[in-house]
PDB file of N, CA, C and O in Angstrom:
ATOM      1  N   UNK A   1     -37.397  41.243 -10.284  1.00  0.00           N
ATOM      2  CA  UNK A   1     -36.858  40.300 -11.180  1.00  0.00           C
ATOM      3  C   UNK A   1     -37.554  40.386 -12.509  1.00  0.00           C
ATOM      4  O   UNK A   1     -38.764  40.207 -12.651  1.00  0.00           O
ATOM      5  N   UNK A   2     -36.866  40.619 -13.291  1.00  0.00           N
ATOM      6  CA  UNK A   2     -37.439  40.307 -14.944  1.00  0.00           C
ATOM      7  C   UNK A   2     -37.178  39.322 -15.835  1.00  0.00           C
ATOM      8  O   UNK A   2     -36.144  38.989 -16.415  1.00  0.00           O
ATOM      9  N   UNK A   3     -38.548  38.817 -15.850  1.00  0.00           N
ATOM     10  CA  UNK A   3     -38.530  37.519 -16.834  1.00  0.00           C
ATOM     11  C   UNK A   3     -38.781  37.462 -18.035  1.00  0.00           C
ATOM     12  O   UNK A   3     -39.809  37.896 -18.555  1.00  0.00           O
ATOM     13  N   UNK A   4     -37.812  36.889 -18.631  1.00  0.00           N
ATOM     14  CA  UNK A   4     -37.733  36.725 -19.967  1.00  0.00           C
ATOM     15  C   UNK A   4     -38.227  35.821 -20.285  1.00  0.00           C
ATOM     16  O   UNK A   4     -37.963  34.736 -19.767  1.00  0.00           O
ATOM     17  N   UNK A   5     -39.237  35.988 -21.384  1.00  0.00           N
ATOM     18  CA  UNK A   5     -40.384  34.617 -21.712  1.00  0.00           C
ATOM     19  C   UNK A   5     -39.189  34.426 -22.815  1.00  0.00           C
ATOM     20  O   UNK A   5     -38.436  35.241 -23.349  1.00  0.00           O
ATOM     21  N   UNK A   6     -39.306  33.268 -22.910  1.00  0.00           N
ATOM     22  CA  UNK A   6     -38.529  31.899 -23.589  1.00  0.00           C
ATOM     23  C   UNK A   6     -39.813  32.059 -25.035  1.00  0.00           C
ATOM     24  O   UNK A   6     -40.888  31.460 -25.018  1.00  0.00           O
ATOM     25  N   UNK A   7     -39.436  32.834 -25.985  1.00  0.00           N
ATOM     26  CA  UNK A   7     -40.070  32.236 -27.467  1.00  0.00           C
ATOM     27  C   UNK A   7     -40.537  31.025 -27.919  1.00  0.00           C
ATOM     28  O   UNK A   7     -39.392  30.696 -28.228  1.00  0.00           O
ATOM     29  N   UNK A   8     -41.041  30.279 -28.165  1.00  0.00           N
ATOM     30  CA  UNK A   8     -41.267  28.880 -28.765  1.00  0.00           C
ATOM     31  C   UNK A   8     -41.636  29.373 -30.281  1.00  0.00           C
ATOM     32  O   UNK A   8     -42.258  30.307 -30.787  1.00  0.00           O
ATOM     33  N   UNK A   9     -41.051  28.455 -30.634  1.00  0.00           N
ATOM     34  CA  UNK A   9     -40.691  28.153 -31.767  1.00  0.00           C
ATOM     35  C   UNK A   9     -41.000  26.964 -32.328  1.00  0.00           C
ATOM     36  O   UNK A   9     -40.237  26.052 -32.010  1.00  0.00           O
ATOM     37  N   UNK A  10     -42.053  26.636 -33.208  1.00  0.00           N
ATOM     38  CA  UNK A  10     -42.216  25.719 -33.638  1.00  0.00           C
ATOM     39  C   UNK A  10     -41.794  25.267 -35.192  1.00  0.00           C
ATOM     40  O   UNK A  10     -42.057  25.859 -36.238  1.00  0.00           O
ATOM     41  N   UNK A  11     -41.154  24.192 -35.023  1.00  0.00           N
ATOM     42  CA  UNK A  11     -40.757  24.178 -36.697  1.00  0.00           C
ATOM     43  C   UNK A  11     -41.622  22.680 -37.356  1.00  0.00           C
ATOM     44  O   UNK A  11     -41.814  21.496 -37.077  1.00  0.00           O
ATOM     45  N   UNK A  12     -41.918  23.611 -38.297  1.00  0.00           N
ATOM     46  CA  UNK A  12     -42.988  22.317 -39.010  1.00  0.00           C
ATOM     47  C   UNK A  12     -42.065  21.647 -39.905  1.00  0.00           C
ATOM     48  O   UNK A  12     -41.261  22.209 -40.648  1.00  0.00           O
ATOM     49  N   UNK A  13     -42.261  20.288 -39.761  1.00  0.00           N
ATOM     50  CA  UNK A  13     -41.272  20.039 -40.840  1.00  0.00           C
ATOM     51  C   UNK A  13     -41.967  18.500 -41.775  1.00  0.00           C
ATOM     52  O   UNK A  13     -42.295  17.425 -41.272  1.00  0.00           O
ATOM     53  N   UNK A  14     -42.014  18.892 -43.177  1.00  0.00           N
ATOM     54  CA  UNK A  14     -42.470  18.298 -43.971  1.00  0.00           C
ATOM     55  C   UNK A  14     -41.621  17.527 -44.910  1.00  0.00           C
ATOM     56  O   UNK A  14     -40.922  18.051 -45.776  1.00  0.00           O
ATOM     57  N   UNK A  15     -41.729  16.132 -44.670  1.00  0.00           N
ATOM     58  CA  UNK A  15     -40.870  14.908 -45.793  1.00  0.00           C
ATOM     59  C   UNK A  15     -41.974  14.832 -46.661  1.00  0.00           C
ATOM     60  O   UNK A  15     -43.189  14.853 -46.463  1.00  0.00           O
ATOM     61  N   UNK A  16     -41.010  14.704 -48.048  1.00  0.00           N
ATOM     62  CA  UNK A  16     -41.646  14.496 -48.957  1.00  0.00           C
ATOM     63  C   UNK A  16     -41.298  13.295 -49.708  1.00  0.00           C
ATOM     64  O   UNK A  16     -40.271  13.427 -50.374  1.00  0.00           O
ATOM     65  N   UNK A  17     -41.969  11.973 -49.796  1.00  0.00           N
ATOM     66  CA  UNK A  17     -41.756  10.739 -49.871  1.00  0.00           C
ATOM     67  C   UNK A  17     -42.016  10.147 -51.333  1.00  0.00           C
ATOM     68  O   UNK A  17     -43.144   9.732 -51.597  1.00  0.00           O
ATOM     69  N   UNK A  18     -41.208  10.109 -52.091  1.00  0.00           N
ATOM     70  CA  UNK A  18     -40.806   9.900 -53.318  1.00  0.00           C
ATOM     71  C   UNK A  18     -41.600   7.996 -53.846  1.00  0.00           C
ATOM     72  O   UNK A  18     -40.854   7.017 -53.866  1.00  0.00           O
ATOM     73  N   UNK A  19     -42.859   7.902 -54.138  1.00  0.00           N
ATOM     74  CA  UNK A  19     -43.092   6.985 -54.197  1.00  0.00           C
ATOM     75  C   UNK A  19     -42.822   6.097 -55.709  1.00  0.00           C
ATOM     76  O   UNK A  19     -43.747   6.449 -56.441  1.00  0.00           O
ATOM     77  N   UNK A  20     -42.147   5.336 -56.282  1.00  0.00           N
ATOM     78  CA  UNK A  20     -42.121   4.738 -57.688  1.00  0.00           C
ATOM     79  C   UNK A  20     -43.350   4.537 -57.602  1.00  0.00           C
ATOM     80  O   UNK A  20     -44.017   4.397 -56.577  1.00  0.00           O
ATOM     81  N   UNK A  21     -43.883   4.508 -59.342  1.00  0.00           N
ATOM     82  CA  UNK A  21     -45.161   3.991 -59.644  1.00  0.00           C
ATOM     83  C   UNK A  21     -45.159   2.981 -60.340  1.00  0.00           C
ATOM     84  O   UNK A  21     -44.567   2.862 -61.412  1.00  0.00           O
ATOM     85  N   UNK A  22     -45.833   2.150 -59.785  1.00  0.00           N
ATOM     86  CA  UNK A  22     -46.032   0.264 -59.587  1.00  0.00           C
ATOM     87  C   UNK A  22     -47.156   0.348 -61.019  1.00  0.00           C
ATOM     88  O   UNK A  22     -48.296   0.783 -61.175  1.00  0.00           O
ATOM     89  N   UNK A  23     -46.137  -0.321 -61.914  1.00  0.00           N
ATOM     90  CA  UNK A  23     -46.772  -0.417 -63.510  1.00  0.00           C
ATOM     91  C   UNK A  23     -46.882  -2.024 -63.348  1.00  0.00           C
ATOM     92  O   UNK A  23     -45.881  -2.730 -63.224  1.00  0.00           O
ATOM     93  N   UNK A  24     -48.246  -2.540 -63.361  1.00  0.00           N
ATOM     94  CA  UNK A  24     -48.413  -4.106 -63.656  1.00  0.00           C
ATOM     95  C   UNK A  24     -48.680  -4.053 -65.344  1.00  0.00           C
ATOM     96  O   UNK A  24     -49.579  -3.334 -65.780  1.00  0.00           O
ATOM     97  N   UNK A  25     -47.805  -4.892 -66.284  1.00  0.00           N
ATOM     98  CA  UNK A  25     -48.480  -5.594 -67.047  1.00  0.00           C
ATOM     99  C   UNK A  25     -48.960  -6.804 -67.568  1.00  0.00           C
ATOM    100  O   UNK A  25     -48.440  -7.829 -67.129  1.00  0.00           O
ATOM    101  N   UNK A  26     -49.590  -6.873 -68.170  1.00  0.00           N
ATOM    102  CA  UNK A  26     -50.163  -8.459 -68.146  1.00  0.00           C
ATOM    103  C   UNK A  26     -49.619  -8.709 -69.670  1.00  0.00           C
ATOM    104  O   UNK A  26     -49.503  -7.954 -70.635  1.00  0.00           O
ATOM    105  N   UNK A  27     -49.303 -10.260 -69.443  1.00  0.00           N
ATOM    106  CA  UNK A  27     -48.869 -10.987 -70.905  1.00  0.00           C
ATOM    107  C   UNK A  27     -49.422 -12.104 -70.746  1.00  0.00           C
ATOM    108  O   UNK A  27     -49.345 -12.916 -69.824  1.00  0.00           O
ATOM    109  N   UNK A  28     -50.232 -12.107 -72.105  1.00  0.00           N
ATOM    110  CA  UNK A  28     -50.905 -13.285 -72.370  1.00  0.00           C
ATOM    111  C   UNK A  28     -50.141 -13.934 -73.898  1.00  0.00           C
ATOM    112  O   UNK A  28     -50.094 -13.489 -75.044  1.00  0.00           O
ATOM    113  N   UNK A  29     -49.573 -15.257 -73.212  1.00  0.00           N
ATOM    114  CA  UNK A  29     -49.230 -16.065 -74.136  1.00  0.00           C
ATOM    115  C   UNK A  29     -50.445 -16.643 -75.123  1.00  0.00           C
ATOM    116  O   UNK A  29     -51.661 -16.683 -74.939  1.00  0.00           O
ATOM    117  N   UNK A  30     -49.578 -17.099 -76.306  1.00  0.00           N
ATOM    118  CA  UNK A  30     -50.607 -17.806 -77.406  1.00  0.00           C
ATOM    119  C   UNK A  30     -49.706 -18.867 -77.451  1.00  0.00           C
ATOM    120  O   UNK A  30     -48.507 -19.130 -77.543  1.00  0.00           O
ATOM    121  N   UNK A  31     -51.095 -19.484 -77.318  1.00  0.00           N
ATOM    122  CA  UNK A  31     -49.746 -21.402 -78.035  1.00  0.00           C
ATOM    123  C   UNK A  31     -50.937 -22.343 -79.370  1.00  0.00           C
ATOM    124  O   UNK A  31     -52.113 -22.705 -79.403  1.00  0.00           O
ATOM    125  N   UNK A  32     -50.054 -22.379 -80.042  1.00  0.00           N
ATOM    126  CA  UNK A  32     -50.847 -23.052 -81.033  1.00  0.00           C
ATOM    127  C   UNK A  32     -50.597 -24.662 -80.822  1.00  0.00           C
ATOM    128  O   UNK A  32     -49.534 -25.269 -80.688  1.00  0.00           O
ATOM    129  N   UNK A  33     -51.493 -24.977 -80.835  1.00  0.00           N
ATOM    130  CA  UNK A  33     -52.146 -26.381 -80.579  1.00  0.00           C
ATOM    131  C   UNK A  33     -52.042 -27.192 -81.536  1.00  0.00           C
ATOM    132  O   UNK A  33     -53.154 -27.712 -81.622  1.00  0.00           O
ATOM    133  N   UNK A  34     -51.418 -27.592 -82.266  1.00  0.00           N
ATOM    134  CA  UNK A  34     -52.078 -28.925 -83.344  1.00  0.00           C
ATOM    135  C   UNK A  34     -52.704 -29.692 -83.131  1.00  0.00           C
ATOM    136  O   UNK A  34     -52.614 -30.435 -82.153  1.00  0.00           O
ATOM    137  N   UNK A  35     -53.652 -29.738 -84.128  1.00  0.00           N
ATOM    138  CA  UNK A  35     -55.151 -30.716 -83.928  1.00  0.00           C
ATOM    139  C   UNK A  35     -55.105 -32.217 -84.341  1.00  0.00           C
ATOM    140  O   UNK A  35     -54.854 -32.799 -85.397  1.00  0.00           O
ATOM    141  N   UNK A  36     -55.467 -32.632 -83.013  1.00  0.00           N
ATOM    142  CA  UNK A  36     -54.924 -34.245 -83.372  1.00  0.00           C
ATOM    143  C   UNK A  36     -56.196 -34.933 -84.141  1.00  0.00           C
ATOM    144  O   UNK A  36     -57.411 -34.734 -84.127  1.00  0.00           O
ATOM    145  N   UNK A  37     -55.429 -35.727 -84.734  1.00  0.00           N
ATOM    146  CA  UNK A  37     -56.714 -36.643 -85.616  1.00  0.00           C
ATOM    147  C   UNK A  37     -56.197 -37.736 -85.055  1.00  0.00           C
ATOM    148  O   UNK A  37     -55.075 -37.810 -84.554  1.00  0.00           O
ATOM    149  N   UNK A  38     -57.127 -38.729 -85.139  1.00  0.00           N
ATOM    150  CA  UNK A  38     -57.234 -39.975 -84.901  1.00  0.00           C
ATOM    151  C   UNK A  38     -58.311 -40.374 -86.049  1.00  0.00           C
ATOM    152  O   UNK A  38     -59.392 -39.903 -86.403  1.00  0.00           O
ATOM    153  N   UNK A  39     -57.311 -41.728 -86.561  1.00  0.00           N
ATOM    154  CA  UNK A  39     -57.623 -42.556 -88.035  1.00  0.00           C
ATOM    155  C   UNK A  39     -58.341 -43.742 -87.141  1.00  0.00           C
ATOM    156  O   UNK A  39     -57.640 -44.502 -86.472  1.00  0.00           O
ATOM    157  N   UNK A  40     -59.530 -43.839 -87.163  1.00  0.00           N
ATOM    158  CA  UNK A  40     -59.756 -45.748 -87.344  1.00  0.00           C
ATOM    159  C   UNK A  40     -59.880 -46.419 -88.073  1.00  0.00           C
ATOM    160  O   UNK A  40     -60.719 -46.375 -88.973  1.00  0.00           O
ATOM    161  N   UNK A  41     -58.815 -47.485 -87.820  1.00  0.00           N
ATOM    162  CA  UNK A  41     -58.628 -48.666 -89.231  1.00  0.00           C
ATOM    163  C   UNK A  41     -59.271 -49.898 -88.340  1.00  0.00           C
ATOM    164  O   UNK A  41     -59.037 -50.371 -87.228  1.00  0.00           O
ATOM    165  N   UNK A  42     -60.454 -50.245 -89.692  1.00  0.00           N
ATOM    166  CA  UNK A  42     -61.097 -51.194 -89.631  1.00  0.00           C
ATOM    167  C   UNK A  42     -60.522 -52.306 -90.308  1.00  0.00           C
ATOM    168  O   UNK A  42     -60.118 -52.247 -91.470  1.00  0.00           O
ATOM    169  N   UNK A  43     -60.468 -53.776 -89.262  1.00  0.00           N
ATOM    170  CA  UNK A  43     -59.861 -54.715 -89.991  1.00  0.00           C
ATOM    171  C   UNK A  43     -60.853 -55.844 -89.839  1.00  0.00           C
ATOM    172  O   UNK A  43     -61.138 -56.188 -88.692  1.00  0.00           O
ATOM    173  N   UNK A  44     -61.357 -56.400 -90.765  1.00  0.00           N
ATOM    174  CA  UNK A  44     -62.065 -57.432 -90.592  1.00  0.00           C
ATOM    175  C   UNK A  44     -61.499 -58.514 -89.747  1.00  0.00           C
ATOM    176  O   UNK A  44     -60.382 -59.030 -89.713  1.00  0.00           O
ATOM    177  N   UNK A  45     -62.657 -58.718 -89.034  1.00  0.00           N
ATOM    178  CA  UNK A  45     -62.091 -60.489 -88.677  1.00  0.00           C
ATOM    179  C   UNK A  45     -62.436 -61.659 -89.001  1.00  0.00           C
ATOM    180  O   UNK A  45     -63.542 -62.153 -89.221  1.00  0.00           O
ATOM    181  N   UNK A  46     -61.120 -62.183 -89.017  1.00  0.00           N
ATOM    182  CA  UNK A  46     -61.264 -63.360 -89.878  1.00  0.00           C
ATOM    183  C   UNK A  46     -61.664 -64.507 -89.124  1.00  0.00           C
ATOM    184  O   UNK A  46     -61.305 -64.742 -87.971  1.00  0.00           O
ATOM    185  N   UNK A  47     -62.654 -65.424 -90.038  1.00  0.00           N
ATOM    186  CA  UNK A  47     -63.121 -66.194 -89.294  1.00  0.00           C
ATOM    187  C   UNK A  47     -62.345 -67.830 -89.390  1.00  0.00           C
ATOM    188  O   UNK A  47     -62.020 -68.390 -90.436  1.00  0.00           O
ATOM    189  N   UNK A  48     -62.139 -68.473 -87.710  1.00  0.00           N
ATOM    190  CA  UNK A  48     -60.762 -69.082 -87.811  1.00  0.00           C
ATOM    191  C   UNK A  48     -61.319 -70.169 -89.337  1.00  0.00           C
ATOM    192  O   UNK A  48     -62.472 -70.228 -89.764  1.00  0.00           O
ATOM    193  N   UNK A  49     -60.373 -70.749 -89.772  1.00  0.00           N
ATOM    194  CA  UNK A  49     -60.697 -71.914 -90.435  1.00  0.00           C
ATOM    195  C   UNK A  49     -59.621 -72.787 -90.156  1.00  0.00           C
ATOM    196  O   UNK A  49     -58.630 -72.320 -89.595  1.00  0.00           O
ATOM    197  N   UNK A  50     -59.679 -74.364 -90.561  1.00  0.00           N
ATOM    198  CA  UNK A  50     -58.521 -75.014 -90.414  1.00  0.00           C
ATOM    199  C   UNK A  50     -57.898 -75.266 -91.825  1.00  0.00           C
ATOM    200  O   UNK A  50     -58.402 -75.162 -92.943  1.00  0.00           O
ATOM    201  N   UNK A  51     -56.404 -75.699 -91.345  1.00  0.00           N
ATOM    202  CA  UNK A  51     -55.910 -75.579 -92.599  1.00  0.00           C
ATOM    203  C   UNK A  51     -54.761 -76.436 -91.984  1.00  0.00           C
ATOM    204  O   UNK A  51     -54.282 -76.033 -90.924  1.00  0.00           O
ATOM    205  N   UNK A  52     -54.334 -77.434 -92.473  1.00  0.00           N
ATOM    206  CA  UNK A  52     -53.161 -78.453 -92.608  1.00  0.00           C
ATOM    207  C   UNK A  52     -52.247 -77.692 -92.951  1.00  0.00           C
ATOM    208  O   UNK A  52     -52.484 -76.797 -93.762  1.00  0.00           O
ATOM    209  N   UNK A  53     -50.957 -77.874 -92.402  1.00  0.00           N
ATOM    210  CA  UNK A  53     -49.465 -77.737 -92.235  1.00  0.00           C
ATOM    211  C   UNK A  53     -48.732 -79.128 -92.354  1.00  0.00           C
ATOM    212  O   UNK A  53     -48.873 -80.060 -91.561  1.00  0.00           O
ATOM    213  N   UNK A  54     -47.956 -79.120 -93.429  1.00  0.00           N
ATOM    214  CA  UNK A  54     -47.198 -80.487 -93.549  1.00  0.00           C
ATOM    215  C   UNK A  54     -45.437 -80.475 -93.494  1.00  0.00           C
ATOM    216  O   UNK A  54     -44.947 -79.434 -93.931  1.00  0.00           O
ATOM    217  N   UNK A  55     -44.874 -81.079 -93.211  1.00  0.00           N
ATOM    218  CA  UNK A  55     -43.347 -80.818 -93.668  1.00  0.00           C
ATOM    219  C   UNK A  55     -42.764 -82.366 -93.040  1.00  0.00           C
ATOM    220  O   UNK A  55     -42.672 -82.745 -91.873  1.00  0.00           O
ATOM    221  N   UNK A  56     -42.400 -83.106 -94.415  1.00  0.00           N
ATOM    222  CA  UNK A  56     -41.475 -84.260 -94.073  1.00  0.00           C
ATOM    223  C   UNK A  56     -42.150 -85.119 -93.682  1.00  0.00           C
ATOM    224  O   UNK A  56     -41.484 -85.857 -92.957  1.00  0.00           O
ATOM    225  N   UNK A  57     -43.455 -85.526 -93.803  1.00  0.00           N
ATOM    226  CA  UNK A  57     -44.392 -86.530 -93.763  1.00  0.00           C
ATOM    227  C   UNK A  57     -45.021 -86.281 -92.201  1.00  0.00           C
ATOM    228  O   UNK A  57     -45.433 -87.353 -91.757  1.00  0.00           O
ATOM    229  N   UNK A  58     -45.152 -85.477 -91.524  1.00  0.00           N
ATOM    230  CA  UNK A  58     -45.275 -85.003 -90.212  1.00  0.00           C
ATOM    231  C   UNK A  58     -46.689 -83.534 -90.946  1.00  0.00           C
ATOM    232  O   UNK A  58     -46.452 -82.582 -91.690  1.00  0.00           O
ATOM    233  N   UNK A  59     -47.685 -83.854 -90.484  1.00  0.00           N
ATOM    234  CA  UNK A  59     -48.671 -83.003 -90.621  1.00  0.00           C
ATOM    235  C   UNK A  59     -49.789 -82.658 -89.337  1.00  0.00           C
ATOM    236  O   UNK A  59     -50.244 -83.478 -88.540  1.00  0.00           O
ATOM    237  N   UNK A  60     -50.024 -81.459 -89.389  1.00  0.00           N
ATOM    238  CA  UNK A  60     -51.125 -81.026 -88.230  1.00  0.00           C
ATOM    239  C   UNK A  60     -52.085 -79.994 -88.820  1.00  0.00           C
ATOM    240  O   UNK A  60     -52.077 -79.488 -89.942  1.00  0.00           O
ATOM    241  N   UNK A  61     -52.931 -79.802 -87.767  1.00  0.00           N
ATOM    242  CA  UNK A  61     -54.342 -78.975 -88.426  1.00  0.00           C
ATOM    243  C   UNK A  61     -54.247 -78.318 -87.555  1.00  0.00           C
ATOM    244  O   UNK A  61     -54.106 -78.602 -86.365  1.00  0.00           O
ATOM    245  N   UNK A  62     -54.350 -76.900 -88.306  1.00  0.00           N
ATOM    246  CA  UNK A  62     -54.518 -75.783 -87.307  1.00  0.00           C
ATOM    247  C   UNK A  62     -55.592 -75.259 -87.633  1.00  0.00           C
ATOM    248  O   UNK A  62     -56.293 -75.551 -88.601  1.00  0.00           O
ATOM    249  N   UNK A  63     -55.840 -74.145 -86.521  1.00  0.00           N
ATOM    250  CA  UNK A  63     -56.990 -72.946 -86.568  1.00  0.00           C
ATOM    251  C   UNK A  63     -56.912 -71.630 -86.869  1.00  0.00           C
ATOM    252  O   UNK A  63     -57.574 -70.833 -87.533  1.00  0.00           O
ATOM    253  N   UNK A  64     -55.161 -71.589 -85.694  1.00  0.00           N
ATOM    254  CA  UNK A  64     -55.280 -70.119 -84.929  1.00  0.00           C
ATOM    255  C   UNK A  64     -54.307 -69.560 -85.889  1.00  0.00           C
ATOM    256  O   UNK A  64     -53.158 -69.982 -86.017  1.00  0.00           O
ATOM    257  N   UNK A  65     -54.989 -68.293 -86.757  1.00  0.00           N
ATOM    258  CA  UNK A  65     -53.998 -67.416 -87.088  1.00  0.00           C
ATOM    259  C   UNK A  65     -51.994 -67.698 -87.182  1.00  0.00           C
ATOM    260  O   UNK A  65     -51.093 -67.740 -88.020  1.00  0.00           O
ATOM    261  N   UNK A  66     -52.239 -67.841 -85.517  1.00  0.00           N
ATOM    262  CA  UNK A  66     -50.766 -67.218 -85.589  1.00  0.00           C
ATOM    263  C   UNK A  66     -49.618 -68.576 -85.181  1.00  0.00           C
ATOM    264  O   UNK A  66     -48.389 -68.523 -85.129  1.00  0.00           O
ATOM    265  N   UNK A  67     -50.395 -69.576 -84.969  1.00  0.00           N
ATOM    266  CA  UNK A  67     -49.728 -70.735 -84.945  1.00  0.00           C
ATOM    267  C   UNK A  67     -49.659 -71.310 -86.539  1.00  0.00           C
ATOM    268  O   UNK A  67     -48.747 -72.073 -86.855  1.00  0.00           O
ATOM    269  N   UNK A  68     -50.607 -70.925 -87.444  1.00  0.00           N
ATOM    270  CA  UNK A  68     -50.515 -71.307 -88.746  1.00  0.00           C
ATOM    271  C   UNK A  68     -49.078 -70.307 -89.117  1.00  0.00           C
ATOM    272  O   UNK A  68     -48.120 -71.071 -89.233  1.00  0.00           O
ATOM    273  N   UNK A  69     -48.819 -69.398 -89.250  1.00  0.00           N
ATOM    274  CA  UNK A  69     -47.562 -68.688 -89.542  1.00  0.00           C
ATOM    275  C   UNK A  69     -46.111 -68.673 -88.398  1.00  0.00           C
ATOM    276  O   UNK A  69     -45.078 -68.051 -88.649  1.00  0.00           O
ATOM    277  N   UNK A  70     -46.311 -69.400 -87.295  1.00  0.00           N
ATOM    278  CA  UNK A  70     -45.104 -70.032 -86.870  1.00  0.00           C
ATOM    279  C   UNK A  70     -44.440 -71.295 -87.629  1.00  0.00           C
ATOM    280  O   UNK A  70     -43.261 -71.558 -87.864  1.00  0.00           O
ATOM    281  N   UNK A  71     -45.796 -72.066 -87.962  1.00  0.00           N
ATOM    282  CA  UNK A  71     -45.761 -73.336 -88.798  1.00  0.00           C
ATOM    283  C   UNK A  71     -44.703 -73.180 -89.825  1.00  0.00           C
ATOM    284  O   UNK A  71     -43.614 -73.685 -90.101  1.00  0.00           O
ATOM    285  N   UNK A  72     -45.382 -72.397 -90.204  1.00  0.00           N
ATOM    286  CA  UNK A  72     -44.988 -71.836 -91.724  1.00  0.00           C
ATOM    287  C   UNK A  72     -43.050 -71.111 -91.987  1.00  0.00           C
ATOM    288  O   UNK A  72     -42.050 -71.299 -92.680  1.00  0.00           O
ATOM    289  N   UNK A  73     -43.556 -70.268 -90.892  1.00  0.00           N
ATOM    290  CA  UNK A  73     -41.635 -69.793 -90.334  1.00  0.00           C
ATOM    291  C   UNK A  73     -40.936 -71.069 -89.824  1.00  0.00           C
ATOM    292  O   UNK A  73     -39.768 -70.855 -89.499  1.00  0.00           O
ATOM    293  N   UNK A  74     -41.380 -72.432 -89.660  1.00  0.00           N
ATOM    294  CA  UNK A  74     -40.437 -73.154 -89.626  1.00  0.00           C
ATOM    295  C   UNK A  74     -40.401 -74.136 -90.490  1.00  0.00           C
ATOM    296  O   UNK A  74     -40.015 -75.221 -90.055  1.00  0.00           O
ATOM    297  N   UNK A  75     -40.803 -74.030 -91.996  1.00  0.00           N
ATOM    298  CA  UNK A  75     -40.545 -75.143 -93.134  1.00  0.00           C
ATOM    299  C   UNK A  75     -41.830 -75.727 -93.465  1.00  0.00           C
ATOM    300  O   UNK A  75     -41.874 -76.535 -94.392  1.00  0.00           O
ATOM    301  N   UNK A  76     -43.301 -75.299 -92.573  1.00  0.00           N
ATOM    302  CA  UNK A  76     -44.044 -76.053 -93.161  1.00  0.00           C
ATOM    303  C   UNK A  76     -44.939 -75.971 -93.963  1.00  0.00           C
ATOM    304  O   UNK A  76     -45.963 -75.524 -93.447  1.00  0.00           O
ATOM    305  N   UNK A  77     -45.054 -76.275 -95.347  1.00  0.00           N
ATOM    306  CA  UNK A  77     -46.143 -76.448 -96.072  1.00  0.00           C
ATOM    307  C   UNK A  77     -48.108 -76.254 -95.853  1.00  0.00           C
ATOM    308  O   UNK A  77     -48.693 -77.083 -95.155  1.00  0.00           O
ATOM    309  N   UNK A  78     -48.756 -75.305 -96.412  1.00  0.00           N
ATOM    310  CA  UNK A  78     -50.043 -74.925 -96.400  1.00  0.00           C
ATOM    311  C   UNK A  78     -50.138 -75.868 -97.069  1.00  0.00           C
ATOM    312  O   UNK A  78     -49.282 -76.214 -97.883  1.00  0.00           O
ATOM    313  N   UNK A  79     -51.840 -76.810 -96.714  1.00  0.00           N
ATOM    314  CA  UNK A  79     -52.303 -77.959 -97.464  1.00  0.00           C
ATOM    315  C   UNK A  79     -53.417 -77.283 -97.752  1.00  0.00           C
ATOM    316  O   UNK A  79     -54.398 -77.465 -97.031  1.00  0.00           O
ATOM    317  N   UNK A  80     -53.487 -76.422 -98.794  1.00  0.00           N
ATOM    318  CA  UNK A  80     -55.297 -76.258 -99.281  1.00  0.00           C
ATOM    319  C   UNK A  80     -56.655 -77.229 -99.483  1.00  0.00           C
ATOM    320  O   UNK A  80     -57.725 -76.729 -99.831  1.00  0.00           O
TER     321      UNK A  80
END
């Protein structure tokens, strides 16, 4: 009997793998800021005094600032 050896055959086989190239860039924003100021306004304070309010024979003595100028927004007379 004659045997025929069977050849082997090896086949090499090589992929060639196409990689993209991964470009990072960096962006750096600018932001312009406007520079805050801050004003302090100094207001003296006033020190209370009293002062008569009259209207129509009806008179009172005040102190406070702001009850003297309600007074006043409704008809009544400053008594210096």
């Amino acid at each position: 009997m004659a045997r025929k050896k069977a050849e082997e055959t090896t086949e090499e086989v090589v992929e060639t793998q196409e990689v993209a190239e991964e470009t990072t860039e960096e962006v750096v924003e600018t932001q312009e800021v406007a520079e805050e100021t801050t004003e302090e306004v100094v207001r003296p304070v006033s020190t209370k005094k009293s002062v008569t309010v009259t209207k129509g024979g009806v008179s009172f003595t005040l102190s406070d600032p702001i009850m003297i100028s309600a007074f006043e927004n409704q008809g009544y007379e400053v008594e210096e």
